[in-house]
FIZASE-148669 format. One line per 8 residues: for each residue x, y, z of N, C-alpha, C. Coordinates in nm, 2 decimals, decimal comma, padded with zeros to 4 digits. Example, Ala and Ser with C-alpha at 12.3 -4.5 7.8 and 13.67 -1.06 7.14 Angstrom:
BEGIN
01,32 -00,57 00,78 01,23 -00,45 00,78 01,32 -00,33 00,78; 01,28 -00,22 00,71 01,37 -00,11 00,71 01,29 00,00 00,79 $
//
This chain:
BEGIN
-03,88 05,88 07,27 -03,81 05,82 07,15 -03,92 05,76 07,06; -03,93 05,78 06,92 -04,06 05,77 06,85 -03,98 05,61 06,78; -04,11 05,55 06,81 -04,09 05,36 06,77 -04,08 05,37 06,61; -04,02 05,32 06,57 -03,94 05,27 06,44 -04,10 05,17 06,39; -04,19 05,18 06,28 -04,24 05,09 06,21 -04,22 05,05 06,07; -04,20 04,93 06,07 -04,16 04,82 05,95 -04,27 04,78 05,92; -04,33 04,86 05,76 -04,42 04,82 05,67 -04,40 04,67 05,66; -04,49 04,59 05,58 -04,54 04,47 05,53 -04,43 04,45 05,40 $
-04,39 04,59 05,34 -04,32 04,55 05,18 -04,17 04,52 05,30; -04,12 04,61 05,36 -04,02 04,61 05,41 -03,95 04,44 05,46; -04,07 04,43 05,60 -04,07 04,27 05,62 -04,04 04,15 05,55; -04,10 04,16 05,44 -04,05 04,06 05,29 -03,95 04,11 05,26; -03,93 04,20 05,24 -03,76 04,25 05,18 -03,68 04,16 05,28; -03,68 04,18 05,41 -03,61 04,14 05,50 -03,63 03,95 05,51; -03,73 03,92 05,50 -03,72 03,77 05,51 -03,66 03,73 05,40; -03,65 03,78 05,22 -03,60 03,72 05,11 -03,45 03,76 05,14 $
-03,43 03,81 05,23 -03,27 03,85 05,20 -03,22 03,77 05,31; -03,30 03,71 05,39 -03,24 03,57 05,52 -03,29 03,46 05,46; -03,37 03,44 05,37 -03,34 03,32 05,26 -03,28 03,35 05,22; -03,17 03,43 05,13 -03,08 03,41 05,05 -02,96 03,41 05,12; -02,94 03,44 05,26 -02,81 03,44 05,32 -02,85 03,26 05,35; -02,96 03,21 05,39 -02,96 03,11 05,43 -02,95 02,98 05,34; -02,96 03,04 05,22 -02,92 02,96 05,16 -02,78 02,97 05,06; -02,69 03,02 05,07 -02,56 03,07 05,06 -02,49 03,01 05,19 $
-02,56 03,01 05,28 -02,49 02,93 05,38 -02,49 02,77 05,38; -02,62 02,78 05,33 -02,67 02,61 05,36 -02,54 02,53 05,20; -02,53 02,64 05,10 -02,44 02,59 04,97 -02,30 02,61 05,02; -02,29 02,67 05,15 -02,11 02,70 05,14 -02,11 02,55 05,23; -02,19 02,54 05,30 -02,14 02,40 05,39 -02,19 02,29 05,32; -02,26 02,26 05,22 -02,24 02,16 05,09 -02,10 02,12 05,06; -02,09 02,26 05,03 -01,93 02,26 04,89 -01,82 02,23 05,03; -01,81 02,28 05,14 -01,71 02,21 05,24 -01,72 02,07 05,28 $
-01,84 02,04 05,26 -01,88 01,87 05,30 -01,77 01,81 05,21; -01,86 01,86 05,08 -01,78 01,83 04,93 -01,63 01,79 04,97; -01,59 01,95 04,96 -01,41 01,92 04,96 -01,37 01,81 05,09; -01,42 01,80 05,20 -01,38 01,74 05,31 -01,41 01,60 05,24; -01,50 01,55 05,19 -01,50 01,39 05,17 -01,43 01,36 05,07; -01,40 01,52 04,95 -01,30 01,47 04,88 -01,16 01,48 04,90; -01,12 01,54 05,06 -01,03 01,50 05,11 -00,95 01,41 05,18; -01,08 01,29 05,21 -01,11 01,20 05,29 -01,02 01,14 05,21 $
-01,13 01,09 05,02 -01,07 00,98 04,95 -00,93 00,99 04,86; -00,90 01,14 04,87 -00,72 01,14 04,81 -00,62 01,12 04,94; -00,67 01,11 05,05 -00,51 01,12 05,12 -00,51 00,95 05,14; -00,57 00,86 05,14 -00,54 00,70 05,08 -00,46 00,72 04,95; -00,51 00,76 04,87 -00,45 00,78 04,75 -00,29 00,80 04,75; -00,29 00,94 04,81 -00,19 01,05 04,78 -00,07 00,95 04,92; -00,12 00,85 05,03 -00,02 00,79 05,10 00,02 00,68 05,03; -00,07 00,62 04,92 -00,02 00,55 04,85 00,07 00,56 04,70 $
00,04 00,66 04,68 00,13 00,72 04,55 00,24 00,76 04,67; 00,26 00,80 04,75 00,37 00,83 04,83 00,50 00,73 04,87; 00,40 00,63 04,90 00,46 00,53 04,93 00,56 00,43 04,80; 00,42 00,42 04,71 00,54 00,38 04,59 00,65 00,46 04,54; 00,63 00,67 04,54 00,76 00,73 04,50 00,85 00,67 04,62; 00,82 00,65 04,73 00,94 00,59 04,84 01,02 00,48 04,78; 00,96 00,38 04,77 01,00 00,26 04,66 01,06 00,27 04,58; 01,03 00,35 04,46 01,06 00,40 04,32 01,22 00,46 04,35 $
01,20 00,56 04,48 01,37 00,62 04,53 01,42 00,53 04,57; 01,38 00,40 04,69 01,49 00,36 04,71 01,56 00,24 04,59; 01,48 00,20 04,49 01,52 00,13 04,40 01,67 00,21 04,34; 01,64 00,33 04,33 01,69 00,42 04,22 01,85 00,44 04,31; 01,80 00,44 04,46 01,91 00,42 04,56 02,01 00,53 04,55; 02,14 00,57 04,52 02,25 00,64 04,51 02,24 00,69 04,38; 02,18 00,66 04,31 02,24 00,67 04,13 02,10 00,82 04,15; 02,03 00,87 04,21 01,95 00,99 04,22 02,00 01,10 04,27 $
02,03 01,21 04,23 02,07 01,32 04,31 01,95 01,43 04,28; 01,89 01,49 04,37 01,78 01,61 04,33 01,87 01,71 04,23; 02,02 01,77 04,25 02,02 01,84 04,13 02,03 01,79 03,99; 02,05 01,64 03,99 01,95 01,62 03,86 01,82 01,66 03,84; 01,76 01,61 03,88 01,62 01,66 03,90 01,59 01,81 03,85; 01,66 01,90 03,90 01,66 02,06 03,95 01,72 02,09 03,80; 01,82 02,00 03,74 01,87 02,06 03,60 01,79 02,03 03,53; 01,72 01,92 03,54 01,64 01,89 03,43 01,53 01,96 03,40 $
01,45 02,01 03,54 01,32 02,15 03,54 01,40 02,24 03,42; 01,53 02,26 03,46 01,55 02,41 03,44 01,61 02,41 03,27; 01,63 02,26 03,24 01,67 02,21 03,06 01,55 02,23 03,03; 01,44 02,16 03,05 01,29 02,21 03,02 01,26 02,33 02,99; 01,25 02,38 03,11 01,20 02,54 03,08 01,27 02,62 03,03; 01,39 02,59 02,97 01,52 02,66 02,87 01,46 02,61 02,73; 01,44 02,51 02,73 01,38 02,45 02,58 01,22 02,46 02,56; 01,16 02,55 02,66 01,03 02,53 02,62 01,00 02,62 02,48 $
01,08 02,69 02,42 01,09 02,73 02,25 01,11 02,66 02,16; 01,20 02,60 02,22 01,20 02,43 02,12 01,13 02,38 02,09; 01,04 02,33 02,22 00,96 02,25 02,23 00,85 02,29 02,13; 00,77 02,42 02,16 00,67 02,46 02,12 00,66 02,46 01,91; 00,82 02,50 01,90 00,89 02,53 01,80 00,83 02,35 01,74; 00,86 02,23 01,77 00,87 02,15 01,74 00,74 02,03 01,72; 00,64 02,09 01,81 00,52 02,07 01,80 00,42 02,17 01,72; 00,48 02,29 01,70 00,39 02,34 01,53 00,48 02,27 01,43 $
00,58 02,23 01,45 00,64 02,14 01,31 00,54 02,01 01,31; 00,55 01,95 01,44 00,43 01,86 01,43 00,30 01,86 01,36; 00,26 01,95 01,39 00,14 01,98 01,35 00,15 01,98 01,20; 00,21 02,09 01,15 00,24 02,14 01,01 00,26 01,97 00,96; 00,34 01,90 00,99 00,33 01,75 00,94 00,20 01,64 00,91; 00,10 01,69 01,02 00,00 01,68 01,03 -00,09 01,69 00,95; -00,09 01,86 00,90 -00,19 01,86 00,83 -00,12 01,84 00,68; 00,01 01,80 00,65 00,02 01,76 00,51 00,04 01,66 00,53 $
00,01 01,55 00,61 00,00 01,38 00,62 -00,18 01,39 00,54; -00,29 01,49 00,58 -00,44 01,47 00,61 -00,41 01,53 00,45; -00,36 01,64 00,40 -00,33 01,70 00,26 -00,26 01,62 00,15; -00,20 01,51 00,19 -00,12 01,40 00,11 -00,24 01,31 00,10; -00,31 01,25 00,26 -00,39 01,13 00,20 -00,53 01,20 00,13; -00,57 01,31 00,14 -00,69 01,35 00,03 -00,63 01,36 -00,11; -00,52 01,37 -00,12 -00,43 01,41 -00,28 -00,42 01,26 -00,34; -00,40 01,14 -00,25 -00,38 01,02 -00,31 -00,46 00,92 -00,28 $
-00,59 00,97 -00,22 -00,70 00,88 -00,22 -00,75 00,84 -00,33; -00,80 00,96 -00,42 -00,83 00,91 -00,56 -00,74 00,84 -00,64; -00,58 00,89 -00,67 -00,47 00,76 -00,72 -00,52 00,67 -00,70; -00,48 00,64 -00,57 -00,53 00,48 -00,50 -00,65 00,44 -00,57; -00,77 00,48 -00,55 -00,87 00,43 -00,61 -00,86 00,36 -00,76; -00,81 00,51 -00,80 -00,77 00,45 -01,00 -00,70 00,35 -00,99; -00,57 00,32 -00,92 -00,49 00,19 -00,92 -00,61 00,12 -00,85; -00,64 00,08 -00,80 -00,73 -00,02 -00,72 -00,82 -00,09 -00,87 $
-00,86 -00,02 -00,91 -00,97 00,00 -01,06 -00,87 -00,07 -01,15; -00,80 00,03 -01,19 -00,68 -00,07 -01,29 -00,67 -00,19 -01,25; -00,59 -00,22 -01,12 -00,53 -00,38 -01,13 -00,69 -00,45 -01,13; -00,77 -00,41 -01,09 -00,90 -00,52 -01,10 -00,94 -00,56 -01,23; -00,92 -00,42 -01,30 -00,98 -00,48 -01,48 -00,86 -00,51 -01,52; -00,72 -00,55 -01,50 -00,58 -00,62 -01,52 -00,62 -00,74 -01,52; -00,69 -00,81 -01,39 -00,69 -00,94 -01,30 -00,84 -00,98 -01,37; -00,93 -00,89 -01,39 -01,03 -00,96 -01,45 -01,01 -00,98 -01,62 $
-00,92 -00,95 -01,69 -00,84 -00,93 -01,86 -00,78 -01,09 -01,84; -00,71 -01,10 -01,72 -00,63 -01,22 -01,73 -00,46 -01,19 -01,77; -00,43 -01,07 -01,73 -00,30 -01,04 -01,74 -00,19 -01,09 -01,59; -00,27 -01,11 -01,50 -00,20 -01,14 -01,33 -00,19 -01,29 -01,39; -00,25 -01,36 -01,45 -00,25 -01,54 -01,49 -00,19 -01,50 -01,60; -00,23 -01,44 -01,71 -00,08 -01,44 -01,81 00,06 -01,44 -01,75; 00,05 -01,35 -01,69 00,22 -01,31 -01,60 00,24 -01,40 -01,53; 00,17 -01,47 -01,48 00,20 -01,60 -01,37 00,25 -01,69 -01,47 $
00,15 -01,72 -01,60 00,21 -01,81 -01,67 00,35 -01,84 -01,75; 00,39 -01,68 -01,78 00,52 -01,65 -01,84 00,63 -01,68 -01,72; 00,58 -01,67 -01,62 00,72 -01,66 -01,49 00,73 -01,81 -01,52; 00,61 -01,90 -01,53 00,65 -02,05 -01,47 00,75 -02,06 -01,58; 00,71 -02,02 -01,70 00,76 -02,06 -01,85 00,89 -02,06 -01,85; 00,90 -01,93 -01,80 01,07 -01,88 -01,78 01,13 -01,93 -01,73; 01,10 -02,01 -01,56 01,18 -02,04 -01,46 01,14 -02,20 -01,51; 01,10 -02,31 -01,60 01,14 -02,43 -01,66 01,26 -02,37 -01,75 $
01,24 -02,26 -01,83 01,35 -02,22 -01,97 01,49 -02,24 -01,88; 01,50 -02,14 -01,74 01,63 -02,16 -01,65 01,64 -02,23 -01,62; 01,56 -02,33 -01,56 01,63 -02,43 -01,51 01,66 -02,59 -01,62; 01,63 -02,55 -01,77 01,65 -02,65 -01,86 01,82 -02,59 -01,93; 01,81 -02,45 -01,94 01,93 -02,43 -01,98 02,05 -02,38 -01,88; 02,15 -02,43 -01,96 02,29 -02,39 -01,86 02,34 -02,27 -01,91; 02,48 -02,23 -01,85 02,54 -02,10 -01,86 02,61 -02,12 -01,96; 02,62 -02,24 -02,04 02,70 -02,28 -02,16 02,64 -02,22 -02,31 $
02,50 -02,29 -02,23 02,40 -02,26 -02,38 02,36 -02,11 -02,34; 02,37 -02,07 -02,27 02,35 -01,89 -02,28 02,46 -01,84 -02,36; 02,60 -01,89 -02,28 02,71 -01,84 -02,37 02,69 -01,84 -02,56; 02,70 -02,01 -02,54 02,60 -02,02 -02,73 02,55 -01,93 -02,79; 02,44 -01,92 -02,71 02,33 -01,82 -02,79 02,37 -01,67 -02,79; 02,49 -01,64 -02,70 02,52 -01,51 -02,71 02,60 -01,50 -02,82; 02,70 -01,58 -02,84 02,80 -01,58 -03,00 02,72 -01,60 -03,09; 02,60 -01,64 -03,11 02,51 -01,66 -03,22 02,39 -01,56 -03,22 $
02,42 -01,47 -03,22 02,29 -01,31 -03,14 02,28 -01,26 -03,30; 02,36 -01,25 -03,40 02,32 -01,16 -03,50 02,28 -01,26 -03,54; 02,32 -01,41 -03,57 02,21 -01,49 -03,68 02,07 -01,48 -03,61; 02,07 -01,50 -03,49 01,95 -01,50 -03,41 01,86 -01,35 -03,44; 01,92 -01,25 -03,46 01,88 -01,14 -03,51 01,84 -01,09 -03,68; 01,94 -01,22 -03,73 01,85 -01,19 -03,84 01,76 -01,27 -03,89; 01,74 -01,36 -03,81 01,64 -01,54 -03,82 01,50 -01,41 -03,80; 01,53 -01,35 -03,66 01,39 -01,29 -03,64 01,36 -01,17 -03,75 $
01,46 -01,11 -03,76 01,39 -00,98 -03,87 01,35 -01,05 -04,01; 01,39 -01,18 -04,05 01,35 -01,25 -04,18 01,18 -01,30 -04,13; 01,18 -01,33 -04,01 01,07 -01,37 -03,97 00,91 -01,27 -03,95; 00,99 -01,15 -03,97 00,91 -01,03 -03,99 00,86 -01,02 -04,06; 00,88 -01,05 -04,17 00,87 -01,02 -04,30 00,70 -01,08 -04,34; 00,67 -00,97 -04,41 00,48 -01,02 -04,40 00,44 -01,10 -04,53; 00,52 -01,11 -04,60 00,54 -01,20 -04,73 00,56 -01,33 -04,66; 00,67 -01,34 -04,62 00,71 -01,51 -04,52 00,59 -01,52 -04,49 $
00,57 -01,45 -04,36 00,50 -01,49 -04,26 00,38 -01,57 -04,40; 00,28 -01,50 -04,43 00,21 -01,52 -04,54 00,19 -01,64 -04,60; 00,34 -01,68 -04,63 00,36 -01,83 -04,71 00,37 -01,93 -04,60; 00,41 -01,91 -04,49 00,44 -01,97 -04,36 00,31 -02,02 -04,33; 00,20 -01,90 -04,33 00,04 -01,94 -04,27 -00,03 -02,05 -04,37; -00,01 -02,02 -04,50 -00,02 -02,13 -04,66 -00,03 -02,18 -04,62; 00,13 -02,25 -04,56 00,17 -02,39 -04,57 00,12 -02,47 -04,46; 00,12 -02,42 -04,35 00,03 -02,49 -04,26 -00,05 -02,53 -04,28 $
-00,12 -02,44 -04,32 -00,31 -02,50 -04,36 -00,33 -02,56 -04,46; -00,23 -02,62 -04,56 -00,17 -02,69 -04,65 -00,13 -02,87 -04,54; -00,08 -02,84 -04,48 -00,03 -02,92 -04,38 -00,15 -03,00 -04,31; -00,24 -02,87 -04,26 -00,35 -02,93 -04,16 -00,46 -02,95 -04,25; -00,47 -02,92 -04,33 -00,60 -02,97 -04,43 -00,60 -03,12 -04,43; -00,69 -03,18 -04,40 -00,69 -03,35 -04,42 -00,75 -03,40 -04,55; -00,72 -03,44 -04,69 -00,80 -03,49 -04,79 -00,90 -03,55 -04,72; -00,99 -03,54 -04,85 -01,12 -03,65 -04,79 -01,08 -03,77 -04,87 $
-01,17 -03,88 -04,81 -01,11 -03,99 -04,76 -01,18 -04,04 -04,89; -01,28 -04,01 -05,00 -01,34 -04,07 -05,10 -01,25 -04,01 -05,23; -01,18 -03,90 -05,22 -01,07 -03,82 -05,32 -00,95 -03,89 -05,35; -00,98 -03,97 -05,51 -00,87 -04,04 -05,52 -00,70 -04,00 -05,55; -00,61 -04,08 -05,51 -00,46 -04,01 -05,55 -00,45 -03,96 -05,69; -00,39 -03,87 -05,69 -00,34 -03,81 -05,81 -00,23 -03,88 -05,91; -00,29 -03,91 -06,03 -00,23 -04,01 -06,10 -00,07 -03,92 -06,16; 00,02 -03,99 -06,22 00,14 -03,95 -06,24 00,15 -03,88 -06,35 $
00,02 -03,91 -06,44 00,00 -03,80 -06,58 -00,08 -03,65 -06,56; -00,11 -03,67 -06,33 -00,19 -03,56 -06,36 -00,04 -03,46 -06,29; 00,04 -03,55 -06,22 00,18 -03,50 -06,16 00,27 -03,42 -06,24; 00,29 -03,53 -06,39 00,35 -03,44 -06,47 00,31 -03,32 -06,52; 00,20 -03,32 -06,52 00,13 -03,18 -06,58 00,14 -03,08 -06,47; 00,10 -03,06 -06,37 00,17 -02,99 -06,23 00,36 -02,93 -06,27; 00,43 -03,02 -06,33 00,55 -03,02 -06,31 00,57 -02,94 -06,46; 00,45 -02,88 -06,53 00,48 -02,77 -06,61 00,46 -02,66 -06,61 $
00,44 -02,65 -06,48 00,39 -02,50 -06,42 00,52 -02,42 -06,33; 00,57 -02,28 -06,37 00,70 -02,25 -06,34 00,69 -02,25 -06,23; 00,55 -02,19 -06,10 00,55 -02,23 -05,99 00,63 -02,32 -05,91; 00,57 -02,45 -05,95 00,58 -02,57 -05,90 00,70 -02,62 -05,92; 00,78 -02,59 -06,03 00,92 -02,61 -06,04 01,01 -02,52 -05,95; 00,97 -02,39 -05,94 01,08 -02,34 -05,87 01,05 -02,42 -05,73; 00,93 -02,38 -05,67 00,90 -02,45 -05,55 00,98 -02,59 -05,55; 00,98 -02,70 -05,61 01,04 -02,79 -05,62 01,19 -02,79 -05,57 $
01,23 -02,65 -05,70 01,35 -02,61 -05,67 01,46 -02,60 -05,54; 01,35 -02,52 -05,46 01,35 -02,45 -05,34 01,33 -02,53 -05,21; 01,26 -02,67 -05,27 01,27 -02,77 -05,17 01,41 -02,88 -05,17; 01,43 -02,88 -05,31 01,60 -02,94 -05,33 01,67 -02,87 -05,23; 01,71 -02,75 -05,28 01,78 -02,66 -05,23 01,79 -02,74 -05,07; 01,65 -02,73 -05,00 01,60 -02,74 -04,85 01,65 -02,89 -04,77; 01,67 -02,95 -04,86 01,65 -03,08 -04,85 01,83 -03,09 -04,87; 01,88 -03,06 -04,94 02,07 -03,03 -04,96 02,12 -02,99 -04,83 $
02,02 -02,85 -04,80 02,08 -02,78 -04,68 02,10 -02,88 -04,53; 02,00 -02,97 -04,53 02,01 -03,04 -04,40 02,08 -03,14 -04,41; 02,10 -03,19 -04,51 02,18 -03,32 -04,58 02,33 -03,29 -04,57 $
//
């Protein structure tokens, strides 16, 4: 019988391939240590989650029947088209909640901008001051004097359209500053010869006129 010889290349072949079983073995009893210790720390676990669904049942006591339970898998998995149906509606809601808030971030901004140059103009303290204004006006007048003023709406309508008028207004501004002008205090009175001469000017007569008139009317 002629003896079998194993070259030098051969030998190595042969030892890398009992390292590699040897360590294929040395990794399968790692990964079993593995699962065994991670078997160790769920079954505490898994007797404790056991224990509370015990609990959980007997609370629930009589009012549990498993084919509840059993209908309800089977409502589920009858509706899982629904479902799915209902969560791309979700979605779809989604992305036009993210498509609404990029569309009205800039608004936002511009209103942000506006009311700031409103509030720095002095229009938020205008309006504050008109409300106060208003709510003394209500609470000085009654429902009587509203009634009043409602039967009196067209004189009141035409008091203002006369008050429009840019001529009035005009003579209105005169007279004031006629009013507020103070003589000086070295400018002597106007004597009665300088009066009567004034009182030949057609002006000053009608005006006169027109203060008679004024002076009747309140009288």
């Amino acid at each position: 019988m002629a003896e079998t010889t194993i070259t030098q290349a051969q030998y190595e072949q042969l030892m890398a391939k009992l390292a590699r079983i040897e360590r294929f073995v040395d990794e399968q009893e790692r990964r079993q240590r593995e699962r065994d210790e991670l078997k160790q720390d769920l079954i505490p676990i898994g007797n404790q989650i056991f224990r509370l669904a015990i609990d959980e049942l007997a609370e629930i006591g009589m009012d549990f029947q498993l084919e509840d339970l059993l209908f309800l898998l089977k409502r589920l998995l009858r509706d899982i088209p629904l479902l799915l149906k209902a969560l791309d509606q979700l979605e779809a809601l989604m992305g036009l909640n993210d498509e609404l808030q990029r569309l009205t971030r800039p608004m936002f901004n511009r209103m942000v901008q506006a009311l700031d140059r409103m509030e720095r103009a002095g229009h938020f303290a205008l309006a504050q001051s008109a409300w106060q204004s208003w709510d003394r006006l209500a609470q000085a007048l009654t429902p009587e004097d509203l009634a009043r003023l409602g039967q009196q709406a067209e004189t009141l309508a035409a008091l203002l359209r006369a008050l429009t008028d840019p001529a009035l207004l005009e003579r209105l501004q005169q007279a004031l500053a006629l009013l507020q002008a103070a003589p000086a205090e070295d400018e002597p009175p106007p004597s009665l010869w300088a009066l009567s001469r004034e009182l030949r000017d057609p002006h000053v007569r009608r005006g006169l006129q027109r203060a008679l008139r004024l002076v009747k009317t309140f009288a």
